[in-house]
DOZASE-564168 format. One record per residue (C-alpha): residue number from 1; residue in three letters; x, y, z. Coordinates in steps of 0.05 Angstrom, whole numbers, plus 5000, padded with zeros to 4 digits. Layout:
! DOZASE-564168
<rec pos="NUM" code="ALA" px="X" py="Y" pz="Z"/>
...
//
This chain:
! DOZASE-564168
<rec pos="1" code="UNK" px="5000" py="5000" pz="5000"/>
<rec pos="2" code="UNK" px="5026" py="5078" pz="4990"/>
<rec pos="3" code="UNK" px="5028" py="5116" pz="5052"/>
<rec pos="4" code="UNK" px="5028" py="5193" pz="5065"/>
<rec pos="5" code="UNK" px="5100" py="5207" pz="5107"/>
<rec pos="6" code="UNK" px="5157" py="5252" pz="5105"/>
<rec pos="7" code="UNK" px="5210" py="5258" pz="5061"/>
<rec pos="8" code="UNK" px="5272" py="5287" pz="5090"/>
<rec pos="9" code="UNK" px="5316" py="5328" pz="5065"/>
<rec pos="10" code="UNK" px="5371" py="5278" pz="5049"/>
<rec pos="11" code="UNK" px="5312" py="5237" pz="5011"/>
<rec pos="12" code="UNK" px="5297" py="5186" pz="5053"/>
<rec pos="13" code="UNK" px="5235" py="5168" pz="5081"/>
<rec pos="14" code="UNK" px="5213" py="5176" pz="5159"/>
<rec pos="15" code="UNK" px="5203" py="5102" pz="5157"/>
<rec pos="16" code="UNK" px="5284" py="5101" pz="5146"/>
<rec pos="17" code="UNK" px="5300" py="5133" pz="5201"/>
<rec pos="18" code="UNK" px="5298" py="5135" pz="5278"/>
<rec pos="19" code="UNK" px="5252" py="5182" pz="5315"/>
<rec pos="20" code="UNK" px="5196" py="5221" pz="5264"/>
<rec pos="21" code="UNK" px="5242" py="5241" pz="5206"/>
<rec pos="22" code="UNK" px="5215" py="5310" pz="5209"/>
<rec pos="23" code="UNK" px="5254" py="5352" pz="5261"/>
<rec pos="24" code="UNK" px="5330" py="5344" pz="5281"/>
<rec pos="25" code="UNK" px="5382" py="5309" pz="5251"/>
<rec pos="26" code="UNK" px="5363" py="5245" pz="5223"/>
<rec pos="27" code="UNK" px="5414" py="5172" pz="5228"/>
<rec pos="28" code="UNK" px="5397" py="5108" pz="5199"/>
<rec pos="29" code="UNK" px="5350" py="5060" pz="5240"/>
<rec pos="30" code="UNK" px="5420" py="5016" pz="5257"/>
<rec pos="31" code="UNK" px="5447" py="5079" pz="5282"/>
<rec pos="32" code="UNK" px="5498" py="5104" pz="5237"/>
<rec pos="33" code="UNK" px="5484" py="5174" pz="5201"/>
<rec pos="34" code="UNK" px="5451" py="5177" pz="5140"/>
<rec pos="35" code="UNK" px="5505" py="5227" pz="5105"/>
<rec pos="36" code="UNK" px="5453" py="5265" pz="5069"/>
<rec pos="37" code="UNK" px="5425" py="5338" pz="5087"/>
<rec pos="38" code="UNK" px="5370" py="5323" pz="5135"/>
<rec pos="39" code="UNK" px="5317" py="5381" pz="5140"/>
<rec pos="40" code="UNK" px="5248" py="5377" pz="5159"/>
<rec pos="41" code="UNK" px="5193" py="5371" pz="5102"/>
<rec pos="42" code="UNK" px="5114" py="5371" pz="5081"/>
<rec pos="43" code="UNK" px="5081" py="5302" pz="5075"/>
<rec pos="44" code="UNK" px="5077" py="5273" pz="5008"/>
<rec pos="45" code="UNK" px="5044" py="5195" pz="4981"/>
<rec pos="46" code="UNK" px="5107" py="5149" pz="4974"/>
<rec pos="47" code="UNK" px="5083" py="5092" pz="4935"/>
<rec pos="48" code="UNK" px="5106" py="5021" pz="4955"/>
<rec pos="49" code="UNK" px="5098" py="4962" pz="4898"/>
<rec pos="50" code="UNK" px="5078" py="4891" pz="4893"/>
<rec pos="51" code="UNK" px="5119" py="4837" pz="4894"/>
<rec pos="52" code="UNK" px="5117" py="4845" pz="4813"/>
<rec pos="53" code="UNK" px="5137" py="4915" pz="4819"/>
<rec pos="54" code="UNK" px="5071" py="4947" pz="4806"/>
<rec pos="55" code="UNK" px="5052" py="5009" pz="4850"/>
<rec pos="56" code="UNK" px="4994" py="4995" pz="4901"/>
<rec pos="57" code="UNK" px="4941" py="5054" pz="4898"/>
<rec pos="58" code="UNK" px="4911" py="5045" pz="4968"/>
<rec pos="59" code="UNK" px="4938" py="5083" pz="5010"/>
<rec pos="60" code="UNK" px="4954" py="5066" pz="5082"/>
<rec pos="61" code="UNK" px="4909" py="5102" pz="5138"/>
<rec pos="62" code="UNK" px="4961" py="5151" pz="5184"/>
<rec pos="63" code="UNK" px="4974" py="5112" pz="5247"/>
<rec pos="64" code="UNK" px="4964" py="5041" pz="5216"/>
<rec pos="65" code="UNK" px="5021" py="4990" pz="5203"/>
<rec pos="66" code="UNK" px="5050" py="4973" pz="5138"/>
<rec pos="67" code="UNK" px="5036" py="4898" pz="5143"/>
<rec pos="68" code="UNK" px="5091" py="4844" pz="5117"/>
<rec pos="69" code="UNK" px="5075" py="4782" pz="5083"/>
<rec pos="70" code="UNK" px="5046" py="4755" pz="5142"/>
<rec pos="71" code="UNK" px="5000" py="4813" pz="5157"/>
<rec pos="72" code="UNK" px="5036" py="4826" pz="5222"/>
<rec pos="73" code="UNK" px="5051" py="4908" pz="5228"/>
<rec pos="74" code="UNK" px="5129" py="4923" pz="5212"/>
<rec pos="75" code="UNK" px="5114" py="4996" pz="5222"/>
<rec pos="76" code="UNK" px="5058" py="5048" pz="5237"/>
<rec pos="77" code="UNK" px="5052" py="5114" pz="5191"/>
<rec pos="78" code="UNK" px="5057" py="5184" pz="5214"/>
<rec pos="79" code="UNK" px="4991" py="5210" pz="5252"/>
<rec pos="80" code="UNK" px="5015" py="5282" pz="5251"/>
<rec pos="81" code="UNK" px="4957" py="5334" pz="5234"/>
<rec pos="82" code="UNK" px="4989" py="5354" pz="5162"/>
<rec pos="83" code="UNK" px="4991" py="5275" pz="5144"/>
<rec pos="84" code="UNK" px="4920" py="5270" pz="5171"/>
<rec pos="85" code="UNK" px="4901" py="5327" pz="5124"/>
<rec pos="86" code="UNK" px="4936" py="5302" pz="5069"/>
<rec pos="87" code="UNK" px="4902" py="5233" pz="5073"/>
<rec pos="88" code="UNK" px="4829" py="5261" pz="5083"/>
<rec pos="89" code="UNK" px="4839" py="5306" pz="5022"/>
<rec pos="90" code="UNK" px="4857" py="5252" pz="4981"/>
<rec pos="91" code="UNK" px="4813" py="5194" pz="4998"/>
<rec pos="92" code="UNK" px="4752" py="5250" pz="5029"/>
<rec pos="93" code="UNK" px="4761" py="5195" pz="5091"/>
<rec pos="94" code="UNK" px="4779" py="5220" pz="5160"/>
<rec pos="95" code="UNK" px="4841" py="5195" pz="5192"/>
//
């Protein structure tokens, strides 16, 4: 499924790093630093693809998990109000 998240500055997704990925300096989730210039940024859709590499169109509630193959949560998406927004704008569903 896409989600709505951040995109830092260095490129990398909040998922891809520690803490929220929108304020502070941002390091890997194993710890070391990313290398890139980390700045805050607005929410944006990141897509995520199939196993055939075809992007899935649904996009992921904020505060709900990114499921593996098992259906077991690996993550949970941003709930911030501007992800919210984003989310209810695009689907006309609240978060």
């Amino acid at each position: 499924m896409a989600y709505i998240g951040h995109r830092c500055g260095c490129g990398h997704t909040d998922l891809s790093h520690t803490g929220d990925g929108t304020t502070g300096a941002c390091h890997a989730r194993f710890g070391s630093s990313c290398g890139g210039k980390c700045a805050p940024a607005q929410p944006e859709v990141i897509t995520s693809f199939d196993s055939k590499g075809r992007p899935i169109e649904q996009i992921t509630p904020p505060g709900e998990g990114l499921k593996s193959q098992s259906g077991a949560p690996i993550v949970r998406t941003c709930t911030c109000d501007e992800c919210a927004a984003l989310y209810q704008q695009l689907t006309g569903a609240n978060a």
